[in-house]
MIFI-617190 format. One record per residue: residue in three letters; z, x, y of N, C-alpha, C, O in turn. Coordinates in steps of 0.2 Angstrom, whole numbers, padded with zeros to 4 digits, always signed. Last residue first. Layout:
ALAZXYZXYZXYZXY;...
This chain:
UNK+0012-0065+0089+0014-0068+0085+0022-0069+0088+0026-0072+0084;UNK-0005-0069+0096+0002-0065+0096+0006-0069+0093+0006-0075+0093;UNK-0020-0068+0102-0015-0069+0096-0010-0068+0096-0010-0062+0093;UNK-0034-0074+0111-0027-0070+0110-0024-0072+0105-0026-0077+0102;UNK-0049-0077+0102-0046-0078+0106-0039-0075+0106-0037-0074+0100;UNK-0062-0066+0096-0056-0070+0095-0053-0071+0102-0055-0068+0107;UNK-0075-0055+0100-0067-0057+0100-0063-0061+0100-0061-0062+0106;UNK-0087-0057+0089-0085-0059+0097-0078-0056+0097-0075-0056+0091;UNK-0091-0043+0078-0091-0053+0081-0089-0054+0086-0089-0048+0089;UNK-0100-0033+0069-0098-0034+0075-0099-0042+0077-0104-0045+0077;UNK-0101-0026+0053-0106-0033+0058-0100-0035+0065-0096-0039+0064;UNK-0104-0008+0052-0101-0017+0051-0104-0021+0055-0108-0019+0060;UNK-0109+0001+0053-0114-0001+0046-0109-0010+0047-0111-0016+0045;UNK-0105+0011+0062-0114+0009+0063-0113+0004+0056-0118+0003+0054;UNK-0092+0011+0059-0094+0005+0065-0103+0004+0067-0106+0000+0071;UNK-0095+0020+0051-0093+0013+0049-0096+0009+0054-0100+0005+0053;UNK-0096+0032+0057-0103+0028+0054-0100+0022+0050-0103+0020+0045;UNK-0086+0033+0064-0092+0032+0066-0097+0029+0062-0100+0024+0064;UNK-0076+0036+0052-0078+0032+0055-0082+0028+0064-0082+0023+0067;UNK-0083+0049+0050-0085+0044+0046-0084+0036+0048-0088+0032+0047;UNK-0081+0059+0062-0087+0055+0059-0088+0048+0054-0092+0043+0054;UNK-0064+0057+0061-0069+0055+0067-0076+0051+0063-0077+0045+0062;UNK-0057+0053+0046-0061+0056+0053-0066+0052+0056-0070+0047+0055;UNK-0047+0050+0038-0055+0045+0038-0058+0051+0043-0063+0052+0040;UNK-0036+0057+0043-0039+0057+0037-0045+0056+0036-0048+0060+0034;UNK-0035+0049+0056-0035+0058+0054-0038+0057+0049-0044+0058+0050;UNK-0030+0037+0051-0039+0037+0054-0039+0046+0054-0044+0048+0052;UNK-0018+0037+0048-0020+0037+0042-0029+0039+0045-0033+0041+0041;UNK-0011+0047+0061-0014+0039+0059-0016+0041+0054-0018+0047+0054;UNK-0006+0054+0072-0001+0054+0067-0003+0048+0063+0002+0044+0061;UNK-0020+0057+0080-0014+0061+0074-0010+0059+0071-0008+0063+0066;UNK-0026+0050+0086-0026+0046+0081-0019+0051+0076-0015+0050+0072;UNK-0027+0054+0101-0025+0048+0099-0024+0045+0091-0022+0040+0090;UNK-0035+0068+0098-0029+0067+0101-0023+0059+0100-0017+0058+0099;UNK-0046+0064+0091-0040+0068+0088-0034+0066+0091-0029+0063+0089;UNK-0051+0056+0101-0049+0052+0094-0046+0059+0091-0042+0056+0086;UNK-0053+0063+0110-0049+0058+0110-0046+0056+0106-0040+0053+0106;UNK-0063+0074+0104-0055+0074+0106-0052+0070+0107-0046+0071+0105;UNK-0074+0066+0101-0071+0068+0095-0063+0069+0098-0058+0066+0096;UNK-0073+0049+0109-0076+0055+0107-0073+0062+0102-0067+0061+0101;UNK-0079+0032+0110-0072+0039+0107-0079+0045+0108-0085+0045+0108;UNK-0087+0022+0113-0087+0029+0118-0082+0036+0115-0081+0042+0117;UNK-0084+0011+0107-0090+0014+0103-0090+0020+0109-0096+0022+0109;UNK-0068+0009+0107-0071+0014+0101-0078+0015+0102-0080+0020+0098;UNK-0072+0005+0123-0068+0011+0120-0068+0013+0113-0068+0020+0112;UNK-0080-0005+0121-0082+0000+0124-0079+0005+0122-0082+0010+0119;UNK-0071-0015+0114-0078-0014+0111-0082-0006+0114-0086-0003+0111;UNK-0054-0011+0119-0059-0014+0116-0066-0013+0115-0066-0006+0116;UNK-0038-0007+0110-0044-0005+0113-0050-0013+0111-0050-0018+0107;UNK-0025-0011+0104-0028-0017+0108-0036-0013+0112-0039-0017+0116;UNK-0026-0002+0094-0026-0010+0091-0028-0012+0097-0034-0014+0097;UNK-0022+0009+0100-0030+0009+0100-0030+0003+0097-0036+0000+0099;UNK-0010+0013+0100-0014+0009+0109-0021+0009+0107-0025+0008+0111;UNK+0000+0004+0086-0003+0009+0092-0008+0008+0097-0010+0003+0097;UNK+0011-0006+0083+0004-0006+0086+0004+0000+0090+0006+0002+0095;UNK+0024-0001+0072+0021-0004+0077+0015-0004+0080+0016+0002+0082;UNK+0032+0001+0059+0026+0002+0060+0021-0002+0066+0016-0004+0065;UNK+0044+0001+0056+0041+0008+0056+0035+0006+0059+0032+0011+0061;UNK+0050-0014+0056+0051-0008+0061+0049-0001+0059+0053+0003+0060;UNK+0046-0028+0054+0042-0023+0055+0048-0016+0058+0049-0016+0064;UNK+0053-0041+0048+0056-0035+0052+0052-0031+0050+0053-0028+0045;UNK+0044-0055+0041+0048-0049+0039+0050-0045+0048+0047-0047+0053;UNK+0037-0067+0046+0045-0066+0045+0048-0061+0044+0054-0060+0046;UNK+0026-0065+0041+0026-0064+0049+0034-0065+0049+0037-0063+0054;UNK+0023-0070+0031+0023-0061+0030+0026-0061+0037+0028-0055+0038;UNK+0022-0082+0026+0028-0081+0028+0030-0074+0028+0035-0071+0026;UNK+0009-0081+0018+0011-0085+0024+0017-0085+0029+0018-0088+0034;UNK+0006-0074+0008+0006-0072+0015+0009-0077+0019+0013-0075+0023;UNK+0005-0082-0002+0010-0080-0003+0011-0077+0003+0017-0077+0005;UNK-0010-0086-0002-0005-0091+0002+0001-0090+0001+0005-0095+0001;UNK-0022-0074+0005-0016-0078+0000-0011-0083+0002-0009-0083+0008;UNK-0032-0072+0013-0033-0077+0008-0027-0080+0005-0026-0086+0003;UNK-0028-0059+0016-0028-0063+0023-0028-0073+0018-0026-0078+0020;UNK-0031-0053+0005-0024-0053+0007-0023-0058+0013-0018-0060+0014;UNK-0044-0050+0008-0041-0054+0001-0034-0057+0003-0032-0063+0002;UNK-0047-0046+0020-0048-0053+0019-0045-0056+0013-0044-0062+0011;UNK-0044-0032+0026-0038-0037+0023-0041-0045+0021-0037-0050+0021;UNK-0050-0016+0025-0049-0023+0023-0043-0028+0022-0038-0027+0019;UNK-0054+0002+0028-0048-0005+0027-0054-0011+0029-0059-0011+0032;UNK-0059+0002+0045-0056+0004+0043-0051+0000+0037-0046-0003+0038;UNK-0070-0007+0052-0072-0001+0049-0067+0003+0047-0069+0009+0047;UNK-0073-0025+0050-0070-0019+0048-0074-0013+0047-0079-0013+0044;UNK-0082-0036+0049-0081-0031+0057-0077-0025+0057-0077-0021+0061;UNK-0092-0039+0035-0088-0040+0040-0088-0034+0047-0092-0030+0049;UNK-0105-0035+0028-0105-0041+0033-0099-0044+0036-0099-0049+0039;UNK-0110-0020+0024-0101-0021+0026-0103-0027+0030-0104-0026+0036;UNK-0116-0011+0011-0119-0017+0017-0112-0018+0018-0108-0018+0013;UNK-0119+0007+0016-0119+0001+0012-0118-0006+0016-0119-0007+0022;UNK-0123+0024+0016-0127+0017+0017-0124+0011+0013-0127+0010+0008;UNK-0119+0039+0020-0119+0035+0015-0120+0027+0020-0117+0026+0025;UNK-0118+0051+0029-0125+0048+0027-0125+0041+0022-0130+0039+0021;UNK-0104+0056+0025-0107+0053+0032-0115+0050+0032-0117+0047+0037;UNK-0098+0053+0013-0104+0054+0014-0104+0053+0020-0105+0047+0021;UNK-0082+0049+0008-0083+0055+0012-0091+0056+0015-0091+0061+0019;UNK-0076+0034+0005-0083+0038+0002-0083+0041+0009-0084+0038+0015;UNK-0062+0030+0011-0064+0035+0004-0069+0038+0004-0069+0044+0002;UNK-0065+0020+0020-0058+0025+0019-0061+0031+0014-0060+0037+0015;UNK-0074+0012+0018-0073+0014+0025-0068+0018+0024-0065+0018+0029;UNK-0073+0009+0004-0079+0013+0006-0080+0013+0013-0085+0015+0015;UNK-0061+0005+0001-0062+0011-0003-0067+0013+0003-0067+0018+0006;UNK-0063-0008+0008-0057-0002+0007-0058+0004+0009-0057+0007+0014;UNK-0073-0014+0001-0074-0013+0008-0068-0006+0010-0069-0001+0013;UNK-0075-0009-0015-0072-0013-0009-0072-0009-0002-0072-0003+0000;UNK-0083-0002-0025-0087-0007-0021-0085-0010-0015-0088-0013-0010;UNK-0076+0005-0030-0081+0009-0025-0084+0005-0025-0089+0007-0024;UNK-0066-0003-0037-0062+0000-0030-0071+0004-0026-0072+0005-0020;UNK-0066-0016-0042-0071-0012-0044-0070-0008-0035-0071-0009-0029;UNK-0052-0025-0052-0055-0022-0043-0058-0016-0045-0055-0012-0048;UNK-0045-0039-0059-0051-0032-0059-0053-0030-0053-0056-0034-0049;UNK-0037-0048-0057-0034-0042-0058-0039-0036-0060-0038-0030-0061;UNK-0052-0060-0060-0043-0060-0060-0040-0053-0062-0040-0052-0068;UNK-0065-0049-0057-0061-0055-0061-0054-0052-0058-0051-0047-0055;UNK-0071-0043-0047-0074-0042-0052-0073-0049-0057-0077-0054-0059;UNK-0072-0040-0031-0066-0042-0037-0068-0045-0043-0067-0051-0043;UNK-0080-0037-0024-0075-0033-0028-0073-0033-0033-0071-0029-0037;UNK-0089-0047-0016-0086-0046-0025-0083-0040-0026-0086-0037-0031;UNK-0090-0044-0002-0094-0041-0008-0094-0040-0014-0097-0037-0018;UNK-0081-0052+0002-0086-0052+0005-0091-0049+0000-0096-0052-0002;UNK-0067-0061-0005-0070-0053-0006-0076-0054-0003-0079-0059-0006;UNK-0063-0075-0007-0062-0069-0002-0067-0065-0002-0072-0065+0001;UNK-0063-0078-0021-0067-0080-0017-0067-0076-0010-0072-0073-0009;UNK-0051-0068-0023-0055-0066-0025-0061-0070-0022-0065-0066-0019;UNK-0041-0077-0017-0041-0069-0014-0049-0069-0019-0053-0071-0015;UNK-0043-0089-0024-0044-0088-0017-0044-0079-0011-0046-0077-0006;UNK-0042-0094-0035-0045-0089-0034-0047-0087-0028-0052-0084-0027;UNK-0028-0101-0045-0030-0099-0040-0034-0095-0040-0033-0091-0045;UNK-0027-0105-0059-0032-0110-0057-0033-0106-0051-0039-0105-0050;UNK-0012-0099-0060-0019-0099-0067-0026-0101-0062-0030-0096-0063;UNK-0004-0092-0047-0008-0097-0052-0010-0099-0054-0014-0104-0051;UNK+0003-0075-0051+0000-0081-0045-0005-0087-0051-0008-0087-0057;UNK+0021-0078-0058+0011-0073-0058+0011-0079-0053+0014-0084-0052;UNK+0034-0071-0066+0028-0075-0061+0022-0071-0061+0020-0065-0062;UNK+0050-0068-0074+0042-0068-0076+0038-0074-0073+0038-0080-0075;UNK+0054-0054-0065+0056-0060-0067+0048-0063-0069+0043-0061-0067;UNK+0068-0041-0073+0060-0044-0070+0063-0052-0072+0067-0055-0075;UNK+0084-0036-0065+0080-0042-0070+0075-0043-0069+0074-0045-0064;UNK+0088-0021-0060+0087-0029-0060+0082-0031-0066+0078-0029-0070;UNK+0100-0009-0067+0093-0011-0068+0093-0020-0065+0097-0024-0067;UNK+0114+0001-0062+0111-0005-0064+0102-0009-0062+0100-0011-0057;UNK+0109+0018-0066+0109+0013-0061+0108+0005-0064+0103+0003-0067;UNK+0111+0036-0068+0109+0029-0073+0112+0024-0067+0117+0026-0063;UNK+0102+0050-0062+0107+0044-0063+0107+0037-0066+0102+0034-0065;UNK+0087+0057-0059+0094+0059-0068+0099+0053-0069+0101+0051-0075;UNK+0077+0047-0054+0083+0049-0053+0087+0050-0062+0088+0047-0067;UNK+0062+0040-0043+0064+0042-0050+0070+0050-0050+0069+0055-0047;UNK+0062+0032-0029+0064+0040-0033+0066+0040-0038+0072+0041-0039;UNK+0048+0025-0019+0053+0024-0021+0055+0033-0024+0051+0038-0023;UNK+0038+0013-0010+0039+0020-0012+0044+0021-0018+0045+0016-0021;UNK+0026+0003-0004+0030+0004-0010+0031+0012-0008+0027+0017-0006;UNK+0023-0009+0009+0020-0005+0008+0028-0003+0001+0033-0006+0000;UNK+0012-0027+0010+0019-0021+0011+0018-0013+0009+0013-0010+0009;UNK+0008-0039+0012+0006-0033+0017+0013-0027+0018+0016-0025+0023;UNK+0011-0047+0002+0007-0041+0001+0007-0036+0005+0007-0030+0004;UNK+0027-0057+0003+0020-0056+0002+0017-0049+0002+0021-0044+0002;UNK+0040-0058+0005+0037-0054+0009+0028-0054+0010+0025-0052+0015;UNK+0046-0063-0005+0046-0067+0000+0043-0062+0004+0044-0064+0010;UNK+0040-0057-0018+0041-0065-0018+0042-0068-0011+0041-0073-0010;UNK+0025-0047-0013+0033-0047-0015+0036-0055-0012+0036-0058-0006;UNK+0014-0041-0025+0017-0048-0021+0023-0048-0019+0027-0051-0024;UNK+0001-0026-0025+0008-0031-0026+0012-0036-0023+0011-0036-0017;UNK-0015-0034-0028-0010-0029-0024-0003-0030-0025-0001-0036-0027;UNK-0024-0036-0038-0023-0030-0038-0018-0027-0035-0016-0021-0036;UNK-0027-0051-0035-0033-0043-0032-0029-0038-0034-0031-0032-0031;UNK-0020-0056-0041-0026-0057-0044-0031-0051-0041-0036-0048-0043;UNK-0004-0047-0037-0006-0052-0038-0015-0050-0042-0016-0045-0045;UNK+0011-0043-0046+0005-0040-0046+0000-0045-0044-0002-0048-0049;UNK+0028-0049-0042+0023-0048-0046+0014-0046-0044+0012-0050-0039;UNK+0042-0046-0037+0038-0048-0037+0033-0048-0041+0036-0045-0046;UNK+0058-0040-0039+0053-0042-0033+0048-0045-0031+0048-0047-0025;UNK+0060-0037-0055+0061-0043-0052+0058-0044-0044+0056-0050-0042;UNK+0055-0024-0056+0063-0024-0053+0065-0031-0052+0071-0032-0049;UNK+0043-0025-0062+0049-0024-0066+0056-0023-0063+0061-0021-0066;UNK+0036-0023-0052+0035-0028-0054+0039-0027-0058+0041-0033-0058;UNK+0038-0008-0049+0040-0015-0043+0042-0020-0047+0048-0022-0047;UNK+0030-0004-0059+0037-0003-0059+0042-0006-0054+0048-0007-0055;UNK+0018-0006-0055+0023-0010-0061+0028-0009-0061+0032-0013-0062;UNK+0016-0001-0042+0016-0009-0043+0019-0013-0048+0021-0019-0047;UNK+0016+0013-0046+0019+0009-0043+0020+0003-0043+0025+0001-0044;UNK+0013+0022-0059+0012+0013-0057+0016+0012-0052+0021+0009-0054;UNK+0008+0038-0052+0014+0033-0056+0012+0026-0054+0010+0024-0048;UNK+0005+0050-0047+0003+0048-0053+0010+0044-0057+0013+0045-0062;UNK+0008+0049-0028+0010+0052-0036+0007+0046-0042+0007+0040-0042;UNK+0006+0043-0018+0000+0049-0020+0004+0053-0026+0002+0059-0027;UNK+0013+0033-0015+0008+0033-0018+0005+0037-0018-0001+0036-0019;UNK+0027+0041-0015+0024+0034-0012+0016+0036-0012+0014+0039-0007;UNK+0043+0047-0022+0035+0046-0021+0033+0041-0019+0036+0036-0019;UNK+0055+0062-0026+0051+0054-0021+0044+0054-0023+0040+0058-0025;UNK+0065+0063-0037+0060+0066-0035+0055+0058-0033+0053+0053-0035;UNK+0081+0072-0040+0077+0065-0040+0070+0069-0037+0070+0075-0035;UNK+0100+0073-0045+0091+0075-0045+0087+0069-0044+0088+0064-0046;UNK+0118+0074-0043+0109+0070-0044+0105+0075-0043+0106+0080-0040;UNK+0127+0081-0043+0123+0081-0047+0117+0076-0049+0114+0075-0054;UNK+0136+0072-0034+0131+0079-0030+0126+0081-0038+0120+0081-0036;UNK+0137+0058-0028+0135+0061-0035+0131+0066-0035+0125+0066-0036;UNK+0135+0058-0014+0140+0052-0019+0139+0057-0025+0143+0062-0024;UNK+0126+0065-0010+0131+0066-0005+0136+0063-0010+0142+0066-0010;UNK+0116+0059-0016+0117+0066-0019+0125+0067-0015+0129+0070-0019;UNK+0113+0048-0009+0115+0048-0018+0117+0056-0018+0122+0057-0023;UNK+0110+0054+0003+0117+0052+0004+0119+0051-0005+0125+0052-0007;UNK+0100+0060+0001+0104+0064+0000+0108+0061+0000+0112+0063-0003;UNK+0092+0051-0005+0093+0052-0008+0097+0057-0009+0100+0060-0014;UNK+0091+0042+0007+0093+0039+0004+0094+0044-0002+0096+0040-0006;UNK+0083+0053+0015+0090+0048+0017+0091+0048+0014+0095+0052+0014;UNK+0070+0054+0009+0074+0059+0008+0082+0056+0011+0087+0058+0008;UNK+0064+0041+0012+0068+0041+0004+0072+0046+0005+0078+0045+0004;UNK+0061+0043+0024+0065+0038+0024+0069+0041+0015+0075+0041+0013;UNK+0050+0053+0022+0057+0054+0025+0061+0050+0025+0067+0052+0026;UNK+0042+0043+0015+0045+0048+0012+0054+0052+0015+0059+0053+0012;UNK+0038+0033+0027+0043+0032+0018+0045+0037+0016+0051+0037+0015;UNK+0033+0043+0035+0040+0038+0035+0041+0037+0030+0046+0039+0028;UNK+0021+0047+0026+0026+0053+0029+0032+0048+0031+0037+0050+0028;UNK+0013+0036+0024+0017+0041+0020+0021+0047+0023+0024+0051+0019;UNK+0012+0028+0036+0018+0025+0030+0019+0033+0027+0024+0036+0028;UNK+0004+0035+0050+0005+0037+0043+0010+0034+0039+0015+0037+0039;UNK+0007+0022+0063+0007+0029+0060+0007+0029+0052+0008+0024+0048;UNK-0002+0004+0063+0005+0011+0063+0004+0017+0062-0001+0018+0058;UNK-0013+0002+0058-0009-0003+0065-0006+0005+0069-0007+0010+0073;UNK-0018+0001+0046-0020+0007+0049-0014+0004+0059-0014+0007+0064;UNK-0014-0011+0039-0011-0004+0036-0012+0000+0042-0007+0003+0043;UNK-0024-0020+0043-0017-0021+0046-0013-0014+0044-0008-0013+0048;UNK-0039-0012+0048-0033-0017+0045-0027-0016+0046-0025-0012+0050;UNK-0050-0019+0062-0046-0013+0057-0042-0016+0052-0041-0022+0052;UNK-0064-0023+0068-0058-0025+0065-0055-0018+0061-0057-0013+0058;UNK-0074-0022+0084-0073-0022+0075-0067-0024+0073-0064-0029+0077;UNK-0075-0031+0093-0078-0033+0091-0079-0029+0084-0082-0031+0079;UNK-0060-0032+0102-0065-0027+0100-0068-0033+0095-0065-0039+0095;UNK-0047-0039+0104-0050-0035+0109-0057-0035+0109-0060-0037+0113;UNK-0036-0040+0093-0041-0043+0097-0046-0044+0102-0048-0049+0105;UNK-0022-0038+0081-0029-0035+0085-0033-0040+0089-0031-0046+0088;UNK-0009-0046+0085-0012-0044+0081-0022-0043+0085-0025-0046+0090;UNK+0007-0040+0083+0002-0044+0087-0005-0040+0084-0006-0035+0082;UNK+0016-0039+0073+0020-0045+0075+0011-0049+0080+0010-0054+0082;UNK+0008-0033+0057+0012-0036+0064+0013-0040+0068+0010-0046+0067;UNK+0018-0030+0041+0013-0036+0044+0016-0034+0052+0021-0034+0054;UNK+0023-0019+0032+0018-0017+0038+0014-0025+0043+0009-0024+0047;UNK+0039-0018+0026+0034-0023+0027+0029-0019+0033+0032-0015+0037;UNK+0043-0009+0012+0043-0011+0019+0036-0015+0021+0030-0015+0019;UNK+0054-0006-0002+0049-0012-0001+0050-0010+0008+0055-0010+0011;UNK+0057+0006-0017+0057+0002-0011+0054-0001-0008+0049-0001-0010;UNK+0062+0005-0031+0058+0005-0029+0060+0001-0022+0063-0004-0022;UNK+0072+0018-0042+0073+0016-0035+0065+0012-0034+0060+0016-0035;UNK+0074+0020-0058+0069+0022-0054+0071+0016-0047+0072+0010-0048;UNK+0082+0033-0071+0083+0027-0065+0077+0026-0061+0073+0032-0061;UNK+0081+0044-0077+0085+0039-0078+0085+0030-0076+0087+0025-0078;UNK+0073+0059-0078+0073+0051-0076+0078+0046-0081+0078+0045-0087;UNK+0070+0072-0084+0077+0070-0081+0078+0061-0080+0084+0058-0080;UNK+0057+0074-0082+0059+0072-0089+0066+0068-0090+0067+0063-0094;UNK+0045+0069-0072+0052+0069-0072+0055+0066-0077+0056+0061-0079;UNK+0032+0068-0078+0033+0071-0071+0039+0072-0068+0039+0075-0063;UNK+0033+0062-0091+0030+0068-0090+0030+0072-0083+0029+0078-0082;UNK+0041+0052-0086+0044+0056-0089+0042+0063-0090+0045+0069-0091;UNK+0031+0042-0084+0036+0044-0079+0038+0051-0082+0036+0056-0078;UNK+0018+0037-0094+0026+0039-0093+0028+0044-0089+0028+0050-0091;UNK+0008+0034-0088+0010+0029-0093+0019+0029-0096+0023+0025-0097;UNK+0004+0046-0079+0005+0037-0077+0009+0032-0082+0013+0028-0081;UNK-0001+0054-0086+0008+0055-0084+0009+0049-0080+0015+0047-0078;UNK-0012+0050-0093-0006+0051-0099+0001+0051-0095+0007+0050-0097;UNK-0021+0049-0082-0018+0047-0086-0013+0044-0089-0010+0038-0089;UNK-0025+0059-0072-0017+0059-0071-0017+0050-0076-0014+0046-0073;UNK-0038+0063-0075-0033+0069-0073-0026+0065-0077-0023+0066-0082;UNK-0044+0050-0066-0043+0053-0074-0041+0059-0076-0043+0060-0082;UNK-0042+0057-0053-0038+0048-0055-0039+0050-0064-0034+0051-0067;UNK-0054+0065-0046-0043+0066-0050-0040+0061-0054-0037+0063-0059;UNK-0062+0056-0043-0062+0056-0050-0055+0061-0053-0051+0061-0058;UNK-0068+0046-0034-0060+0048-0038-0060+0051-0042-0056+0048-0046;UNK-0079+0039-0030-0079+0048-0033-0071+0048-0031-0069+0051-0027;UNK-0075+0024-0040-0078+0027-0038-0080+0037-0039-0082+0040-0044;UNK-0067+0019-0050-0062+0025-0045-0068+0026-0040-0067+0028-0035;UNK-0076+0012-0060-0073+0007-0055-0069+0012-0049-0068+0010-0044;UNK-0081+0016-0070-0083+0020-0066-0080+0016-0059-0083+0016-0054;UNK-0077+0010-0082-0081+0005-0078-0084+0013-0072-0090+0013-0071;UNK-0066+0018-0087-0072+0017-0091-0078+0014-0087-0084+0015-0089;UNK-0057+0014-0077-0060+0022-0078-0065+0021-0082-0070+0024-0079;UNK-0052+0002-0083-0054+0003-0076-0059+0010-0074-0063+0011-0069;UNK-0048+0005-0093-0054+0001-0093-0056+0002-0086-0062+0003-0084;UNK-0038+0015-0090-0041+0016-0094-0049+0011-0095-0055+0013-0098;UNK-0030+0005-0085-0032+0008-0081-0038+0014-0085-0043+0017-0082;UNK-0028-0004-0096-0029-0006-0090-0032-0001-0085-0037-0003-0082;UNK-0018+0007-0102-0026+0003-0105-0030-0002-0102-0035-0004-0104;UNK-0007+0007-0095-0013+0012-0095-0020+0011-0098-0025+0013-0097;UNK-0002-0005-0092-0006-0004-0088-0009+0003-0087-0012+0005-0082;UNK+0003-0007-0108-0004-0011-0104-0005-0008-0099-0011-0007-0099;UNK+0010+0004-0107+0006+0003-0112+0000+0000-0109-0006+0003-0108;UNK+0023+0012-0099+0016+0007-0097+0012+0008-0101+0008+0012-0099;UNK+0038+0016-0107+0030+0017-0105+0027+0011-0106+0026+0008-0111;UNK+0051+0017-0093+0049+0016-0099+0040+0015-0099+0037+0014-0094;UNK+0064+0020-0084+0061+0023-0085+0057+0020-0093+0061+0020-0098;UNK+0071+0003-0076+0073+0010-0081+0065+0013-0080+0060+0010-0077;UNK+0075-0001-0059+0071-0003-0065+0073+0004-0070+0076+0008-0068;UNK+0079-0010-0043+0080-0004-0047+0076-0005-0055+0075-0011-0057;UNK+0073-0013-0026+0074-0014-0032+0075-0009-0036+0072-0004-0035;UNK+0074-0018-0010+0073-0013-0015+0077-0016-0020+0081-0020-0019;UNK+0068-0020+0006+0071-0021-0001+0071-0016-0004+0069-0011-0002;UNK+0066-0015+0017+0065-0024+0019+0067-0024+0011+0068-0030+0010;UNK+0072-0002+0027+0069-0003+0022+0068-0012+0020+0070-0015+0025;UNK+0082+0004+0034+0077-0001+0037+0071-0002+0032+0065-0003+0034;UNK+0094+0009+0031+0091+0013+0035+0084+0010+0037+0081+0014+0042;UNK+0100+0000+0026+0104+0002+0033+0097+0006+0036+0094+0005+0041;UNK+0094-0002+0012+0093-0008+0018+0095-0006+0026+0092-0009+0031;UNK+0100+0009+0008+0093+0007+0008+0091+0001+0013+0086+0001+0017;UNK+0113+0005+0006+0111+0011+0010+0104+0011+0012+0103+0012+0018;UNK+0115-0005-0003+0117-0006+0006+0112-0001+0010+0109-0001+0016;UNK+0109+0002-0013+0106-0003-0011+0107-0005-0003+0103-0007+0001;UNK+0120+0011-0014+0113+0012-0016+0107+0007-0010+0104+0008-0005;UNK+0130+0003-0015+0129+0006-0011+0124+0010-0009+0122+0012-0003;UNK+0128-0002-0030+0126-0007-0024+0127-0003-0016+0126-0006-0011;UNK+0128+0009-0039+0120+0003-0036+0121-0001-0032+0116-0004-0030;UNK+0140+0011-0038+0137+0016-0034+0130+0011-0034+0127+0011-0028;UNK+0148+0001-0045+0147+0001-0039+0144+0005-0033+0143+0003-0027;UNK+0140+0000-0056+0138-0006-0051+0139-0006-0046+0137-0009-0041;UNK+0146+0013-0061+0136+0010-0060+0138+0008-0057+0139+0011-0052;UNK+0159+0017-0053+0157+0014-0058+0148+0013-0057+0145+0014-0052;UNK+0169+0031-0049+0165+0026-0047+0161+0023-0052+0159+0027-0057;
């Protein structure tokens, strides 16, 4: 069997299983976005991340975590939904809708890597989706998919941001796609005007322990105090709600990730959660991680608005 033919059953195979793309790229080192991230580290912009400077040198090359690499698979699923919260007087984001991404995409890769293994039993590979010390987004953006937008998230040319990245650095050699050379538009700053609290420092600078994100998801202090003049207490989406690359996100095929029964709750049912419920209701949601308390004390800190009128997509 030939490279091109085994990459393109690669690639069928990845679409069978409900994946919204994929793209392939070589193993090679991220100069600029370790000096990028290196500035980023210098600013104290991780916030209390501080693992994040640990993992460095094995960001820049692949290789240090998989010597064997040859090939790197990146996959694309869309998390945009089809309906869209409205109930409540807070907001969540659109990431938290659905179950845990990281345990689906991952099971998803192990598919697709055993069927590569089932073709070419001497493969090796090693999955990852975003809790491995690797540029995901570069290495996207070098499959030709898309490119990195002004806040930092990935863009994929027809999908827009609201996606999600995984992929498997593989001993197999694979036909590589072509990057393509885009960027969002010199003059645009519209994701950036967005930011309620400046995050976004400059075009591709995100100061992550300032974003609304980071600090209803990440800072662990149940006592901690900051100003959130939106309604979210999980996550953000207004950078992303800003772009005009989204507009055509409601076209994608969701299929891992559909509305769980707390999107349509309304204003009494989160401010009455109580710890079991919300264990019981939330287990297979990235909100387990956040816990209970903390997002309680989100919902003391955001500014609560009316509910919207219905919305369904």
């Amino acid at each position: 069997m030939t490279i091109a033919e085994l990459t393109r059953l690669i690639k069928e195979k990845a679409l069978l299983l409900g994946f919204n793309d994929i793209g392939i790229t070589t193993p090679q080192r991220l100069e600029k976005e370790k000096k990028a991230f290196e500035h980023y580290l210098a600013n104290n912009f991780q916030g209390n991340m501080s693992f994040l400077k640990k993992t460095v040198n094995q960001r820049e090359d692949i290789k240090t975590i998989f010597p064997e690499a040859k090939s790197i698979l990146i996959v694309v699923a869309s998390y945009y939904p089809k309906t869209i919260q409205q109930n409540a007087q807070y907001a969540i984001s659109y990431y938290t809708y659905g179950n845990d991404y990281h345990r689906i995409i991952k099971n998803k890769l192990k598919e697709l890597l055993l069927y590569l293994q089932q073709i070419k039993p001497e493969t090796k590979g090693k999955i990852f989706c975003d809790t491995s010390p690797i540029f995901e987004k570069a290495y996207a953006s070098l499959t030709g998919m898309g490119w990195i937008g002004k806040n930092t998230l990935f863009i994929h040319k027809q999908l827009g941001s609201f996606v999600f990245l995984g992929g498997i650095v593989s001993n197999i050699e694979l036909t590589a796609d072509k990057p393509e050379l885009k960027s969002c538009p010199p003059n645009c700053r519209l994701c950036i005007n967005a930011c309620p609290i400046n995050a976004l420092k400059e075009p591709y600078v995100l100061d992550a322990s300032s974003c609304l994100s980071y600090l209803t998801i990440e800072e662990r202090n149940e006592q901690s105090v900051f100003h959130n003049p939106t309604p979210y207490i999980a996550g953000c989406d207004l950078c992303q709600k800003a772009c005009p690359y989204n507009s055509t996100s409601h076209e994608a095929d969701n299929k891992w990730f559909l509305p769980n029964e707390y999107v349509y709750w309304d204003t009494h049912q989160w401010n009455t959660v109580n710890p079991d419920t919300f264990q019981n209701t939330f287990k297979n949601t990235i909100f387990l991680r956040i816990g209970y308390p903390i997002v309680k004390r989100n919902m003391k800190l955001a500014t609560p608005i009316k509910p919207p009128i219905s919305q369904n997509k």
